[in-house]
ROGUDO-380837 format. One line per 4 residues: their letters; for each residue y, x, z of C-alpha. Coordinates in pm, 1 decimal. Each point is the difference from the previous one (the first is absolute). Example, Ala and Ser with C-alpha at 12.3 -4.5 7.8 and 13.67 -1.06 7.14 Angstrom:
// ROGUDO-380837
AS = -450.0,1230.0,780.0  344.0,137.0,-66.0 $
//
This chain:
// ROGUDO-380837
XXXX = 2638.2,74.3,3800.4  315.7,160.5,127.3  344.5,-45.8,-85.2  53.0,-120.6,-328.6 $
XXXX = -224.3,35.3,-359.6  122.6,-70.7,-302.2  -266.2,-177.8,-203.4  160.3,-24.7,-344.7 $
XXXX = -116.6,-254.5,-229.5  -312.5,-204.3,-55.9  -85.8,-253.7,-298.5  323.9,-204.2,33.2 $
XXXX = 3.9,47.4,377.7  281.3,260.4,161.5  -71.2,91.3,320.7  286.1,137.9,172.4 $
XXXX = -101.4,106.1,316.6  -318.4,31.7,258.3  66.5,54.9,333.9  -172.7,-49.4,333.8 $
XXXX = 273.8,-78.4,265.3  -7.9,138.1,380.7  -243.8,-235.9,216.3  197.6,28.6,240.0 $
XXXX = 363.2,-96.7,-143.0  250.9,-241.5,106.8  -122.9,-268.2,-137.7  -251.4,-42.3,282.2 $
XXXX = -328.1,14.6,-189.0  -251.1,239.8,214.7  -264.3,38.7,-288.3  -61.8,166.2,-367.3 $
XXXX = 129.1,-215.3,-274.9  96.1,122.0,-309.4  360.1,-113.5,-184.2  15.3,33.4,-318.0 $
XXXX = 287.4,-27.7,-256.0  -88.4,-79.1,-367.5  254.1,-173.1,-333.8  -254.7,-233.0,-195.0 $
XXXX = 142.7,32.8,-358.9  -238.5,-303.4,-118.3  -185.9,-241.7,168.9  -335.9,-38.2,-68.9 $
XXXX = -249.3,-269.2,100.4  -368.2,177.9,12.0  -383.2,-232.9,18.3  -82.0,-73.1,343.3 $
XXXX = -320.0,263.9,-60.8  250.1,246.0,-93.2  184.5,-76.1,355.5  -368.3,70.5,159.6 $
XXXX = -63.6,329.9,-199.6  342.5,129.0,116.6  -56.9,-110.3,393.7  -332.7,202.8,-60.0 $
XXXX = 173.4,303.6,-146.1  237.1,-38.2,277.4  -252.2,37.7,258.0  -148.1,259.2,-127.9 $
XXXX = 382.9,194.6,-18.8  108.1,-131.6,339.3  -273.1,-30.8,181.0  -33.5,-147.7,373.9 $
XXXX = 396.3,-108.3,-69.9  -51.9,-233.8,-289.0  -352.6,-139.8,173.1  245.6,-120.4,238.2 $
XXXX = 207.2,-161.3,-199.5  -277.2,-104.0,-278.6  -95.3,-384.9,191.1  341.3,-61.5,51.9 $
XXXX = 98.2,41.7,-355.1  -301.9,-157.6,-139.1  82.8,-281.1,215.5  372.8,-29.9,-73.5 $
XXXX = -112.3,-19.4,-356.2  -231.2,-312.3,47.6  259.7,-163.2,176.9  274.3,22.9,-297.8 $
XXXX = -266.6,-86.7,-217.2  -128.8,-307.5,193.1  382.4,-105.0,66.7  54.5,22.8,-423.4 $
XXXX = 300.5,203.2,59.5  148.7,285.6,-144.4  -188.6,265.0,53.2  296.0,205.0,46.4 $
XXXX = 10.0,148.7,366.9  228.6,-222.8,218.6  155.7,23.7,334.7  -286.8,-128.0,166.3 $
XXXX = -199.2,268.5,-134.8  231.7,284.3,41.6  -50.3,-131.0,396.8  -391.8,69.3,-49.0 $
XXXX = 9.7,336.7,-143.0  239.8,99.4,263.9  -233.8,-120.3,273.3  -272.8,238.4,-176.9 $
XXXX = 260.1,306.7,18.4  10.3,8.0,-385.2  399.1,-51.4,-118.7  79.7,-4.2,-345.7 $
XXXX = 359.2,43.3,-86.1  200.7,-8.8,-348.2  305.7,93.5,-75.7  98.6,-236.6,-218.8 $
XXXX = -24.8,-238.3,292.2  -253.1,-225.6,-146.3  -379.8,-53.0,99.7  -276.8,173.8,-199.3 $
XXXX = -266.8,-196.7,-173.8  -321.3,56.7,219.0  -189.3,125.3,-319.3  280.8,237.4,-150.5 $
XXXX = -11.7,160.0,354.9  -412.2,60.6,-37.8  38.3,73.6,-386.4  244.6,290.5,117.1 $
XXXX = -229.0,137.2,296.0  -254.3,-41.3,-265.8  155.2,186.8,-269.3  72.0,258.8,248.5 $
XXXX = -326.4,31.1,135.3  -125.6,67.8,-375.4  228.9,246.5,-97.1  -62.4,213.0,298.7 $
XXXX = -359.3,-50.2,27.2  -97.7,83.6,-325.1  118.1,375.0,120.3  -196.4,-15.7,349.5 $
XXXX = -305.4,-192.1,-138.4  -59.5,314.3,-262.5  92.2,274.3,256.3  -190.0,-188.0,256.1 $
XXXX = -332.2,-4.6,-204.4  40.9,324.1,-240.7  -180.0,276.7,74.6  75.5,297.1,-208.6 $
XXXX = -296.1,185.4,72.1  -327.4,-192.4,-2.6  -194.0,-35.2,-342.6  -92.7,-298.3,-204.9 $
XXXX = -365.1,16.8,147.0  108.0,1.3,319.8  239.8,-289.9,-38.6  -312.7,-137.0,-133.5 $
XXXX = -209.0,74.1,267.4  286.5,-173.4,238.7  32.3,-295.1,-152.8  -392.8,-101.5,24.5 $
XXXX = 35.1,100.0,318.4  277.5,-291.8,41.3  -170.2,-266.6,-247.0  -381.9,98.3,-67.4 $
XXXX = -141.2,-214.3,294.5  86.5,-381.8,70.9  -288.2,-27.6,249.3  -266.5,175.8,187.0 $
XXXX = -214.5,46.3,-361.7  216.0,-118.2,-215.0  153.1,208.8,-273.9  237.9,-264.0,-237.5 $
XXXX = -13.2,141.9,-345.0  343.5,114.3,-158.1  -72.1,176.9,-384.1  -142.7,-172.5,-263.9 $
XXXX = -45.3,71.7,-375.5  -121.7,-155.6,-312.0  -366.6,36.0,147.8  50.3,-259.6,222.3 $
XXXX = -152.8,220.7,323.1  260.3,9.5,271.8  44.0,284.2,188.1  122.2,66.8,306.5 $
XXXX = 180.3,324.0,189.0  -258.4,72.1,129.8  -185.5,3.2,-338.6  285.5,184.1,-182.6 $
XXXX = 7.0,300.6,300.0  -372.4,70.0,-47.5  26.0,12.4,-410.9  286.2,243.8,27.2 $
XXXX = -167.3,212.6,219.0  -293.0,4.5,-209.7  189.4,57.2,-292.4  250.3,243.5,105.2 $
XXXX = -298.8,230.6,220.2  -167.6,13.6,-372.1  313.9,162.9,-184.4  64.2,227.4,316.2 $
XXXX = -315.6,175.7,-111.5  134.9,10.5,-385.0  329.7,65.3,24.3  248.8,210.8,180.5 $
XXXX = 244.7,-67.0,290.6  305.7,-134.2,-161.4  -159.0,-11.3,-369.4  149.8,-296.5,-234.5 $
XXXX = -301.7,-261.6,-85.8  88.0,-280.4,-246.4  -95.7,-326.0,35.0  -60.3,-230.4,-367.8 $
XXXX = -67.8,-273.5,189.1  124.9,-426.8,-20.9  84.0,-171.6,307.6  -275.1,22.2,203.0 $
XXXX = -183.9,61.4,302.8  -127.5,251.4,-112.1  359.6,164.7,-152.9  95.9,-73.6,373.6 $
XXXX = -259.4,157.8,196.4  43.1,317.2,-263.1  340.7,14.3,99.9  -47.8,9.7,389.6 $
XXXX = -337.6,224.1,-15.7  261.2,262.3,-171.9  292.5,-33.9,222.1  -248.9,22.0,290.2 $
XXXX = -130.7,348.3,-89.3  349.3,145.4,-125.0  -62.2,-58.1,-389.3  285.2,-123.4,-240.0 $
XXXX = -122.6,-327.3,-163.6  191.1,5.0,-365.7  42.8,-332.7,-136.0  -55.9,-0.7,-370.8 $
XXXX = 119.8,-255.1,-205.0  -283.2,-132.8,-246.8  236.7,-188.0,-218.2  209.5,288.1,-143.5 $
XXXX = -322.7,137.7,-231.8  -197.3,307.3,14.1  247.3,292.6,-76.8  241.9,-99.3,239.4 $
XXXX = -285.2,-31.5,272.2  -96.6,364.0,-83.1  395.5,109.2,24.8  -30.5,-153.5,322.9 $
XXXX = -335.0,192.3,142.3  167.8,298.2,-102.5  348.1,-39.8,140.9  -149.8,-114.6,347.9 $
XXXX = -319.8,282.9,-65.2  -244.0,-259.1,22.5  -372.9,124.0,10.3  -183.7,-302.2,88.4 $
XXXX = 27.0,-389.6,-73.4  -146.2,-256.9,167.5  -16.3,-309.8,-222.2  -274.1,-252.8,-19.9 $
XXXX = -233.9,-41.4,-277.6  -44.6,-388.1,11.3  413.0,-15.8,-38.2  -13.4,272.2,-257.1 $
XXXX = -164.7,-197.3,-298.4  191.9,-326.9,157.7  302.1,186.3,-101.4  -137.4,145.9,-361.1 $
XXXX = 106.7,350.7,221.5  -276.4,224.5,-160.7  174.8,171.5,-266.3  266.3,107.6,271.0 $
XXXX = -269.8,91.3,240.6  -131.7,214.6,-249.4  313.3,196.2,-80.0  58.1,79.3,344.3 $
XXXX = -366.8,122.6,77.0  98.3,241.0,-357.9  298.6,173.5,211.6  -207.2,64.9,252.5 $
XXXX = 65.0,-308.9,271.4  -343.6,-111.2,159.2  -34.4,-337.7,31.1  -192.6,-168.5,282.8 $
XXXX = -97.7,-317.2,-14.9  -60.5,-203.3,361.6  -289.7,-181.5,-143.2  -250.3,328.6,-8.8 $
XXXX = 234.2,121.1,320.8  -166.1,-305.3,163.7  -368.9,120.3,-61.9  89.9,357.7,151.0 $
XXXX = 134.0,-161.5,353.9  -307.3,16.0,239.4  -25.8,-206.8,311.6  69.2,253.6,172.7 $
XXXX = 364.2,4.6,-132.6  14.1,-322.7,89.0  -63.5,4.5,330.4  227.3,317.5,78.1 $
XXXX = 244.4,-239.8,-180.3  -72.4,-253.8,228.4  7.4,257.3,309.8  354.6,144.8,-90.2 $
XXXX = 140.8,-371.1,30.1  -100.6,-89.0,309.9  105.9,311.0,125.7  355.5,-88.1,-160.5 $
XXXX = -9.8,348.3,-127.6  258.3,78.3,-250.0  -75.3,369.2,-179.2  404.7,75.9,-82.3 $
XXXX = 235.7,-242.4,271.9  332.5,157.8,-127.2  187.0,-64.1,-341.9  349.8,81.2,0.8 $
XXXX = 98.3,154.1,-323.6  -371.5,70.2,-93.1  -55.7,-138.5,-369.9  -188.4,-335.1,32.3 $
XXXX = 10.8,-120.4,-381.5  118.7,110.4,-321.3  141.5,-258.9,-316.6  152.9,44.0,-272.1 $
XXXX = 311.4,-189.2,-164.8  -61.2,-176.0,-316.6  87.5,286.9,-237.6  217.5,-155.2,-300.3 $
XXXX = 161.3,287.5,14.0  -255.7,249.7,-84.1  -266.1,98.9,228.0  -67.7,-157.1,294.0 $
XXXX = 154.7,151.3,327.5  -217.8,59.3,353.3  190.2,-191.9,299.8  -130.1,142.8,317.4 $
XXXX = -26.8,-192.8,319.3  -68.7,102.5,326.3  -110.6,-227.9,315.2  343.2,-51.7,112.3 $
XXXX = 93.9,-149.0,-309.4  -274.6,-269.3,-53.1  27.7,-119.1,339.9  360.8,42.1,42.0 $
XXXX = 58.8,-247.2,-314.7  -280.1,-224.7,182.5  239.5,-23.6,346.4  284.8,-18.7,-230.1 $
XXXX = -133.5,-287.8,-150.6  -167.4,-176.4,323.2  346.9,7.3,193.4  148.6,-237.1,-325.2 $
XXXX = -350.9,-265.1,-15.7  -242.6,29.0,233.4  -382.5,-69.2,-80.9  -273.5,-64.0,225.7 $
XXXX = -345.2,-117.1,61.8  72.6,-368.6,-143.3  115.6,106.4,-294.0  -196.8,72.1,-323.0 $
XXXX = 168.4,227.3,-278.1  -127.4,11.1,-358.0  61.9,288.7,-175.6  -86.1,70.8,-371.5 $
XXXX = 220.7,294.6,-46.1  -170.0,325.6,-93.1  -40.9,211.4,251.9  135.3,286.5,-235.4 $
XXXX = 322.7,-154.2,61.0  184.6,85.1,292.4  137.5,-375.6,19.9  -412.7,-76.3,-16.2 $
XXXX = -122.7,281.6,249.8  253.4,-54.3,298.0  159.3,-312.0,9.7  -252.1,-181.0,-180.8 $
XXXX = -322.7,132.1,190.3  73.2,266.6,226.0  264.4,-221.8,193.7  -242.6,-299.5,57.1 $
XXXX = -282.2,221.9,127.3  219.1,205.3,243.4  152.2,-277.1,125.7  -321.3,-284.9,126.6 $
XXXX = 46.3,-236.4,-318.3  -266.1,-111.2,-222.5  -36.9,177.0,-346.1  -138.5,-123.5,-349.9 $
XXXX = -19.6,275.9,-269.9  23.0,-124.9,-360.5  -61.0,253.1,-289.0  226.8,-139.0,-227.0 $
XXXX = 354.3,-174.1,0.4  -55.4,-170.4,-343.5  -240.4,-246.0,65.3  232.2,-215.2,77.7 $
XXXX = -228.0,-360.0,27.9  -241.8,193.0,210.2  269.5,140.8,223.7  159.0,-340.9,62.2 $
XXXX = -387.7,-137.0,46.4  -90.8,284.8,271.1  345.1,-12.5,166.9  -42.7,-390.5,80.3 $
XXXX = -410.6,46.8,69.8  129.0,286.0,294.7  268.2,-159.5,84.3  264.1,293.0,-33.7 $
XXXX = 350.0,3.9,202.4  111.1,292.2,-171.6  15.8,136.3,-330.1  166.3,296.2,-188.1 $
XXXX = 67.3,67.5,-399.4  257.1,29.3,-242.8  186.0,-260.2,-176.7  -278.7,-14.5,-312.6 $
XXXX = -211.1,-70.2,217.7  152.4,-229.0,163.1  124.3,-164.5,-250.0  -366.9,-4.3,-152.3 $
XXXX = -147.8,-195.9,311.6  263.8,-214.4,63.4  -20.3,-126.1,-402.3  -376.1,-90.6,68.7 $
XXXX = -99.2,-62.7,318.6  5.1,-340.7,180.7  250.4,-43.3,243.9  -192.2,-67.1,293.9 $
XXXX = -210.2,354.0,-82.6  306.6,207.3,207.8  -10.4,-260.0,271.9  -38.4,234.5,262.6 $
XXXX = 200.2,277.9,-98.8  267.8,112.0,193.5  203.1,251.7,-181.7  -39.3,199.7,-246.2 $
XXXX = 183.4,294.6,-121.6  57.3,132.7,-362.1  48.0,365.5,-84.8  -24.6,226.3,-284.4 $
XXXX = 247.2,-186.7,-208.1  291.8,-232.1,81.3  -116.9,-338.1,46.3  178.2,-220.0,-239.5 $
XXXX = 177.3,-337.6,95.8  -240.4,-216.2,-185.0  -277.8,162.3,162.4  155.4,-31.5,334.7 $
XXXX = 109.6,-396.4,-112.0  -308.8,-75.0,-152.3  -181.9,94.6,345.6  259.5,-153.3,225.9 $
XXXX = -2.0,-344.6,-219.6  -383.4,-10.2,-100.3  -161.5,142.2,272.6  237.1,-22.9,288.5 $
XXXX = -33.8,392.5,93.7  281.1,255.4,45.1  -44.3,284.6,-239.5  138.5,313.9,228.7 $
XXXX = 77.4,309.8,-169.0  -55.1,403.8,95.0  124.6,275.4,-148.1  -138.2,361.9,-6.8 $
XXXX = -185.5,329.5,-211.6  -282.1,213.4,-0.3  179.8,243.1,210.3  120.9,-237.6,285.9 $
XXXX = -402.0,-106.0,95.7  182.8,-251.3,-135.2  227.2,-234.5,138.3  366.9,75.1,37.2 $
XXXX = 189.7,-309.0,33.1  -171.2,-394.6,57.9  104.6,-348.0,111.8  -174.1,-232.0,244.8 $
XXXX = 2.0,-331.2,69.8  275.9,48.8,240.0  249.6,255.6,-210.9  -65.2,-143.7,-356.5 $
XXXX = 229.3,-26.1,-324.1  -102.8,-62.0,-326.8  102.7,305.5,-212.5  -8.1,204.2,253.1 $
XXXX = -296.0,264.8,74.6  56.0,-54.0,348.3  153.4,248.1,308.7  -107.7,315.5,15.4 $
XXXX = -293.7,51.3,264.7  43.3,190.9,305.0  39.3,339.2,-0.8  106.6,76.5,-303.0 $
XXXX = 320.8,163.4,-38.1  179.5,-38.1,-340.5  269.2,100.4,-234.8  214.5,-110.6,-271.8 $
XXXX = 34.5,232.7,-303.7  294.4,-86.6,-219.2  -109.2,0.9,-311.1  299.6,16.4,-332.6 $
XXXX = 72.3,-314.9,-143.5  -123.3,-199.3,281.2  270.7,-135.3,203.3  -145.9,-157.4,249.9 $
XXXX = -312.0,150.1,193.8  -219.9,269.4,-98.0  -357.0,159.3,-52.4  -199.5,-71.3,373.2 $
XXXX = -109.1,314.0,173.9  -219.4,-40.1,249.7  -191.4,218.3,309.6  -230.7,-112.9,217.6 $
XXXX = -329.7,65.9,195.1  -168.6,-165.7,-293.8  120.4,229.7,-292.3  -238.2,198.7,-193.4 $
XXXX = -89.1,366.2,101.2  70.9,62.9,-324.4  -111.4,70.8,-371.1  -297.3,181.3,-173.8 $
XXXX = 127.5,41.8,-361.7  -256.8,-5.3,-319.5  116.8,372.7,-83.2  -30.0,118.3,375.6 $
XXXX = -321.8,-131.2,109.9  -78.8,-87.3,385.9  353.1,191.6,86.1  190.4,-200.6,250.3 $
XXXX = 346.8,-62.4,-147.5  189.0,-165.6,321.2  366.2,-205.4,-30.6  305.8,184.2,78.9 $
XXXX = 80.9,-75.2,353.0  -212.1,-327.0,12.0  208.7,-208.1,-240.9  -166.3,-186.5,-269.1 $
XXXX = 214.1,-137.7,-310.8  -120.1,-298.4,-82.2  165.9,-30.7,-331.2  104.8,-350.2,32.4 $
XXXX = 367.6,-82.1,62.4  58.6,-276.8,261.3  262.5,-197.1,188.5  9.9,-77.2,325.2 $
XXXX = 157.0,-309.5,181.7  185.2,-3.4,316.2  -296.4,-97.9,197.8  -249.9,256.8,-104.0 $
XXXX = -183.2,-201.9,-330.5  -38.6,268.6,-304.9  -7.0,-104.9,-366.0  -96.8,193.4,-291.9 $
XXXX = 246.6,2.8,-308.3  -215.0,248.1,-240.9  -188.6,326.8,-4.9  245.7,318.2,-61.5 $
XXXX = -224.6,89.0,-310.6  123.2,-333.7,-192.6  375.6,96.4,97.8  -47.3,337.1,-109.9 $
XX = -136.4,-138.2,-349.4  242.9,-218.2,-21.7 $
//
């Protein structure tokens, strides 16, 4: 760092100034050291695991220079503990930290407390990191089965033979990467020979396995899985095959009379949509397949590497306003939102997510599936987000750290289940709809669990704005995630803020409208208008005051 860099301001921390002084000055010192000048608005005392997690974080800034301060610092600590003194820093231990070439000066004369000095490295270290842990791991140009592809390369194997098993569904069978890879290859070689490059396939499928290994054989071979949404009847399903120019449907026949779905799958075969069901598709796949299947995964051969701006899935918005609209999104856009959303919360390999959000919903397909998979962490698909005993039954019999909903839902589980069923859960993070204060209480109080809320659309793959459990306010839907640029829209008869415009690498393509089918209608410069009018604070937290429509009624 050279010269000096503003910082501006952080929580309730100012930093004034960063600087890294000559080694070589008159004060005699003939080694790197850093000085660095900081006004501590409040003083706040922070858990001794806090303390560690920041000295981690630290490291991992700093590197070799904060190792070599790390033992004395730890040690320093032990000994104001031991003594049962303030654990302000004294005289004695201003002497230390110069002997380690690490000065801290303030200029309002007065020592720092030792954890307000790591909570403000800390804070900085998030802030910034968030931007070089997305642009670090994004690639805008590989597609969703290659991601795929990388990520069993990084967690399919835990021994010489040993494959751990990741995916499970309601049939109980675990699966691992390995198994998943294979599937879609089967899958998506089949509809190569039935369908054409680029062609739009719908899936009428539950969470599944099966749903999931649909969804990767497509993407694998270039064809646009369309997520229909079962629970909006018959007619609208047909408005959708039409506006996306849907020819064939995969569905299943076992979930079709589950879901009383035969009058609709009737009225779609009557305009003309063939339906194929993977039951019989099963019969026609000869071992042969199999084992060319089995061939193309051990050569780690991926038929279409690149993504980019390539359409990857197509789903719709909820159509209360007439007929249902076609979102496009490409492989930059799924996996984009996926980076986005790893730089905020990480998952990994010791974590198991339960997800019973339809993967018709974007909230469902990439943060609620799509995100675990890519990223190493175990996944349980549920087909339904109602069964709320069962959930909170399956979710303590797995032993889930993570769940996602909405705030009926949540609501719903935390009502019936037990407290010690969410034992294990780490976070969880509600979407869809604002998650009300006696949802977010009745969680905090009952179950001892911090209710974190998202924000997002269809069009954004879907996450625009979240907290964590390190930037967190209740009534807030969080920062914005990196890379997204945004604007405020004044809107009349709003004072203060206005509708939330947004542009990112994870905004929609664009629209296919009912009366223009399978035309590609992109957004004006990139900018999508949310339609919500927000607020936002000082340090970066956005609120929502209304939608524009309600203002405009009003």
């Amino acid at each position: 760092i050279s010269g000096v860099m503003p910082i501006g301001i952080v929580a309730d921390l100012e930093i004034v100034h960063i600087y890294q002084r000559d080694p070589c000055g008159a004060d005699g010192f003939t080694d790197n050291f850093f000085v660095i000048a900081a006004v501590v608005n409040s003083c706040q005392r922070i858990s001794i695991e806090f303390f560690f997690e920041c000295l981690l974080l630290c490291s991992t800034l700093l590197g070799g220079f904060v190792h070599r301060c790390f033992l004395i610092f730890v040690q320093s600590l032990q000994r104001l503990l031991r003594c049962g003194k303030s654990s302000f820093l004294s005289m004695k231990l201003f002497q230390q930290l110069l002997l380690t070439r690490f000065v801290i000066f303030l200029n309002l004369g007065k020592c720092i407390h030792v954890l307000t000095f790591f909570y403000i490295i800390y804070i900085i270290c998030v802030f910034h990191l968030r931007e070089m842990c997305f642009e670090s791991n994004y690639n805008p140009n590989i597609s969703l089965f290659a991601q795929l592809m990388k990520a069993a390369k990084i967690h399919s194997k835990s021994g010489f033979l040993k494959r751990p098993k990741f995916i499970e569904d309601i049939t109980r069978i675990p699966n691992s990467y390995k198994d998943i890879i294979i599937k879609s290859f089967v899958l998506g070689k089949y509809f190569q020979k039935q369908t054409m490059p680029g062609e739009p396939v719908a899936l009428l499928l539950p969470n599944s396995i099966a749903a999931l290994c649909s969804f990767f054989g497509l993407t694998a071979y270039e064809r646009v899985p369309v997520m229909l949404n079962f629970s909006v009847g018959a007619q609208n399903m047909v408005s959708m095959c039409k506006t996306a120019m849907v020819k064939k449907v995969i569905t299943s026949l076992k979930f079709v009379k589950t879901a009383k779905l035969e009058s609709a799958v009737e009225v779609m075969k009557a305009n003309g949509v063939e339906v194929v069901y993977l039951e019989s598709l099963a019969k026609k796949i000869s071992l042969l397949n199999k084992i060319g299947a089995y061939v193309r995964y051990k050569l780690k051969r991926v038929p279409h590497k690149d993504g980019g701006s390539k359409k990857a899935a197509i789903l719709f918005t909820s159509g209360s306003e007439g007929a249902p609209k076609a979102v496009v999104l490409s492989h930059a856009n799924i996996l984009s939102n996926i980076k986005q959303m790893s730089s905020i919360e990480t998952i990994n390999i010791t974590d198991t997510v339960f997800n019973a959000l339809p993967m018709f919903h974007s909230f469902g397909l990439t943060v609620g599936t799509l995100f675990p998979v890519l990223e190493g962490s175990k996944l349980f698909l549920y087909p339904s987000p109602l069964h709320y005993r069962v959930v909170a039954e399956i979710v303590y019999e797995i032993g889930a750290t993570i769940m996602f909903g909405t705030d009926t839902f949540f609501r719903g589980y935390g009502k019936i289940a037990h407290p010690f069923d969410f034992h294990n859960v780490r976070f969880m993070f509600g979407g869809a709809e604002a998650i009300k204060p006696d949802t977010r209480n009745m969680w905090m109080e009952r179950l001892g669990i911090r209710v974190m809320e998202a924000y997002g659309s269809t069009e954004c793959s879907p996450v625009v704005c979240a907290n964590n459990r390190i930037f967190n306010r209740f009534g807030s839907i969080g920062k914005l995630l990196p890379a997204i640029e945004h604007r405020i829209v004044p809107v009349d008869g709003i004072e203060k803020g206005g509708e939330l415009v947004v542009k990112g690498p994870n905004v929609m393509l664009g629209y296919i409208m009912p009366d223009k089918p399978g035309v590609l209608a992109p957004l004006e410069d990139g900018w999508y208008h949310t339609g919500d009018v927000v607020e936002i604070d000082e340090i970066g937290f956005v609120y929502i005051k209304d939608r524009i429509k309600r203002f405009a009624k009003i």
